[in-house]
C-alpha angles and dihedrals in degrees: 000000000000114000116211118198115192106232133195135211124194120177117177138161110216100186089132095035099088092049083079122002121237135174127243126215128199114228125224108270090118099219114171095218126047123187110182116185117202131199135202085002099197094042115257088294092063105152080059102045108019089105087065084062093075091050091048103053096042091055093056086053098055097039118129084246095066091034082116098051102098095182135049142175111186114175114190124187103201102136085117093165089066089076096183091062112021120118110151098226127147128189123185122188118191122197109214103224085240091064113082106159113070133107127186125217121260107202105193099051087037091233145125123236143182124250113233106158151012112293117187120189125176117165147072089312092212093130101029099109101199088059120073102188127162144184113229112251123254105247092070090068105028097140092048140064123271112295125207080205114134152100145277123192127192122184128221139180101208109188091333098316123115122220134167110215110205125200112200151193122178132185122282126218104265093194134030099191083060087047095056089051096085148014102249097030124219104248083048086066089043092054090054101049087057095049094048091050086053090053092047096052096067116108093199147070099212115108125275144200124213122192126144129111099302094174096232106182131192116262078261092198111056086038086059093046089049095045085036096058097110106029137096112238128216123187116191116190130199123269104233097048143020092253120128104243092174146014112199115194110199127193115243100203103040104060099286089298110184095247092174147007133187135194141159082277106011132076099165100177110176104219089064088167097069088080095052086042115120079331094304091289086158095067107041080093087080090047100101120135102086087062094079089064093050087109094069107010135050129188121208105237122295111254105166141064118270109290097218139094104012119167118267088217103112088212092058111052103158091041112105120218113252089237103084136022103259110261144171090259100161114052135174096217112177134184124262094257091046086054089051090046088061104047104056073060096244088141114028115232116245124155129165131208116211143188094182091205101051118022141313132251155201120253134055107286145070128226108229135169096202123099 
């Protein structure tokens, strides 16, 4: 007889979280197994706040709504003085008391073995063996500042079947003046090369799951020219150089209205509401990146606004932030085989979506403001 096990994925970017603190808190949707992937742990002013990680995760662990996860394997990069491997990712799994049957994946001694208790590791993981996590590389990034972007892997036999769970950070766009250069642009290839790389890198053929904040962008410039048909455009360069500093769209027909402005940091598009819109279906045409990866990997349908960038004002959750063009940042991606595994319902699906200092929510994605 088939055993199901309810599983649950979280995938969240906290690089505002630690600004200010907050408490999450897991709804009911009594899953048994719980895997949380956390990005940027210590907020973008880590050297400052990284001490509040500790207390944050082990809050979460000893909150009233995991009182019944027996079990537990959290696994927190924050050695931010060791630059070369430093990525500030943190992945905790919980094991709900009601689930026996499960092994994790020791990779120096190449075996399988039970959980049976609690294990908490916060360091630099170099010596943890049921843990694989890496740094990219710095040739994916040579025309750009040190990154804390990479990936950490663990390894599970859930009732007999075999998964690799993938936490992942992938690069931003640093400028969008330079996204907006080309079609596809050159973070997006950057982006690529790194995700390939973390592909690559598996020494198995049993499914996996991906999510993470993978950094997916629009194709920004064929969405400007689209948004920009019937607009005048101004580019204003610097004095002392040739460089664009600006790029001002005005609308022809509305009194030469400003409808959108981009900067290194700033893509201020008037009709903001285009991106909350029926989820943004219209522009999940620009969305391209993850199909060169439809080789390997699948996603289940989009069915939620872009992730990235919401406003860090409390009292506007569904406002984006004017510094980026709204985006699905923050994906669950799966093997093949882990697409067919869920769908003969031997784990049932279940992925939330998260802002932790607001609310949680259903799908498969989470609502950040980091990079």
């Amino acid at each position: 007889m088939e055993t199901f096990t309810d599983v649950l994925l979280v995938t969240a970017n906290v690089g505002s979280l630690f600004d200010n603190v907050s408490r999450m808190t897991i709804q009911s949707y009594k899953p048994q197994f719980i895997a949380l992937h956390f990005q940027e742990v210590g907020g973008k002013d880590y050297m400052l706040n990284m001490g509040h990680a500790e207390d944050f995760f082990w809050t979460l662990e000893s909150s009233e709504e995991m009182k019944d996860f027996d079990r537990s394997c959290i696994y927190v990069d924050n050695q931010f003085k060791v630059e070369d491997t430093f990525t500030a990712l943190g992945s905790m799994y919980f094991i709900h008391k009601t689930l026996k049957n499960i092994q994790q994946y020791d990779f120096h001694v190449k075996n399988f073995k039970a959980v049976l208790e609690k294990n908490r590791y916060m360091g630099s993981l170099d010596r943890v063996t049921t843990v694989e996590k890496e740094k990219f590389p710095k040739n994916f990034w040579p025309d750009f500042k040190w990154s804390r972007k990479g990936f950490m892997r663990t390894r599970w036999i859930i009732h007999n079947q075999g998964l690799d769970l993938v936490n992942v950070h992938l690069f931003h766009d640093a400028s969008n003046l330079i996204a907006c250069n080309s079609s596809p642009s050159i973070y997006s290839a950057n982006r690529n090369n790194a995700l390939r790389y973390v592909i690559n890198s598996r020494q198995t053929v049993l499914p996996f799951f991906l999510f993470g904040d993978f950094n997916f962008r629009l194709d920004t410039l064929s969405l400007v020219q689209d948004l920009s048909t019937a607009a005048d455009v101004q580019t204003v360069k610097k004095d002392s150089s040739n460089e664009v500093q600006r790029i001002i769209y005005e609308e022809k027909d509305n009194d030469h209205q400003v409808l959108l402005r981009i900067e290194e940091k700033l893509f201020a598009y008037l009709h903001q509401a285009v991106f909350r819109e029926d989820n943004g279906r219209a522009l999940l045409k620009y969305d391209k990146e993850v199909a060169a990866f439809h080789d390997v990997i699948r996603e289940e349908d989009i069915m939620f606004p872009p992730s990235y960038p919401y406003s860090e004002e409390h009292a506007k959750p569904t406002q984006y932030m004017n510094t980026r063009c709204p985006a699905w940042c923050d994906r669950i991606l799966m093997s093949h085989t882990a697409q067919d595994l869920i769908h003969r319902v031997s784990l049932s699906w279940t992925s939330l979506s998260s802002d932790f200092s607001r609310k949680l929510r259903l799908l498969q994605i989470n609502q950040h403001t980091g990079c």
